[in-house]
Residue, then its C-alpha position, 0 to 999 in steps of 0.5 A: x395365840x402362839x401358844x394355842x398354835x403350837x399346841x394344834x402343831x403338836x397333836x396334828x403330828x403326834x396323830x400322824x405318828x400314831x396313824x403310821x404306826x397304827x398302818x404298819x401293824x395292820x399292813x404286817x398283819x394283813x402280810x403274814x396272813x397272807x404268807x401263811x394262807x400262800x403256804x397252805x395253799x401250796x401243800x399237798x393234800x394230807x392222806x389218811x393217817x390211820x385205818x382199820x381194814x378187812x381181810x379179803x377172804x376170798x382173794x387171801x390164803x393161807x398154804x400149808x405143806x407137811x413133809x415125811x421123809x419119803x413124800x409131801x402133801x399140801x393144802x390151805x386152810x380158809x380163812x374165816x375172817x380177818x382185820x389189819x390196822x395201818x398207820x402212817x403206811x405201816x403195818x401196827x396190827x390185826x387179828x385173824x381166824x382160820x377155819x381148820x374145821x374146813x382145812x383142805x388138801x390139794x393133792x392127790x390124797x384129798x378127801x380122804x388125808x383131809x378127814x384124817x388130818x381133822x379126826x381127833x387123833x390129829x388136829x381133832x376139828x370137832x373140838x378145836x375147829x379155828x385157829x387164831x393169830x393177833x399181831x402184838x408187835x410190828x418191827x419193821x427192818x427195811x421199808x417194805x420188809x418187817x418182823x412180826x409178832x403175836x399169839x398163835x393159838x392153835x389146837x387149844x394152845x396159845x404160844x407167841x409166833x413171830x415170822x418175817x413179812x413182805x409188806x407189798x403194799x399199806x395204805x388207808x386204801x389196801x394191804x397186801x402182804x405176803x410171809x413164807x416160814x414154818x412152825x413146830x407143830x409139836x409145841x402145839x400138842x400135835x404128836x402125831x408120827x413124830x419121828x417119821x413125819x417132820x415136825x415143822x409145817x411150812x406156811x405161805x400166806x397172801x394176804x389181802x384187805x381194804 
């Protein structure tokens, strides 16, 4: 009989034991889930990490102006379409097309510099009516300020570009950048009055998408 009654003892305890052990687990379970979902739910709101947007035709523009050694002249040339791709709110890409077919001049000259600057023994319009830029790299060298680079192909010619832009604003929600430089037309094939008007072509481009 005292036997029988020590072996009852021995498993009501050994029951108790895993019981308490078992409930511990489960409590330190149920804690960290707990923990964990208090975290969560404390966290801020993840943004968008990657996007592609559209240039805004209507609202960006590209400058030019051309200098002689006695006079200047300016215009834009439109763009034709347009695609930035942001990242982590930097800039990583894009491709853009200006429409030299349309280029204009903004100064008295007008009309009639415009159609000379289009004819064939200029830019020759008919035959290379756009000009294009794809980004290939983006180096940024202060928060908002970064080197880009990429492929200009402009009078049937394609040669790497590379300038410094403002980066205003890039988010999943808008870009807008501003860059201000200039390049040798020469190198494109463009000769004309070399010696008596500048090589280099001064560019200011806004650029805008969403």
């Amino acid at each position: 009989m005292l036997t029988i009654i020590l072996l009852i003892l021995s498993y009501l305890a050994i029951n108790r034991s895993f019981k308490k052990k078992h409930m511990k687990k489960t409590f330190l379970s149920l804690a960290s889930v707990a923990f964990v979902a208090g975290l969560l739910a404390f966290a801020p709101a993840t943004q968008k990490n990657y996007a592609d947007l559209t240039v805004n035709l209507e609202k960006s523009r590209v400058d030019w102006v051309g200098s002689k050694k006695s006079d200047f002249h300016t215009g834009i040339v439109p763009l034709k379409s347009g695609s930035v791709s942001v990242s982590g709110g930097k800039l990583t890409g894009g491709k853009f097309v200006m429409d030299i077919a349309n280029l204009k001049v903004t100064d008295a000259s007008g009309d009639r510099l415009a159609g000379h600057l289009k004819s064939a023994e200029i830019l020759d319009a008919a035959k290379n009516p756009e000009a294009t830029f794809e980004i290939t790299g983006v180096n940024y060298t202060a928060e908002n300020t970064a080197t880009v680079s990429g492929k200009l192909t402009f009078n049937g010619v394609t040669l790497p570009l590379s300038f410094t832009a403002n980066i205003r604003n890039s988010d999943d929600k808008g870009f807008f950048a501003q860059a201000f430089f200039g390049f040798d037309r020469t190198l494109f094939g463009v000769k004309y009055g070399v010696g008596a008007v500048s090589n280099d072509v001064q560019l200011a481009i806004h650029l805008f998408a969403k």
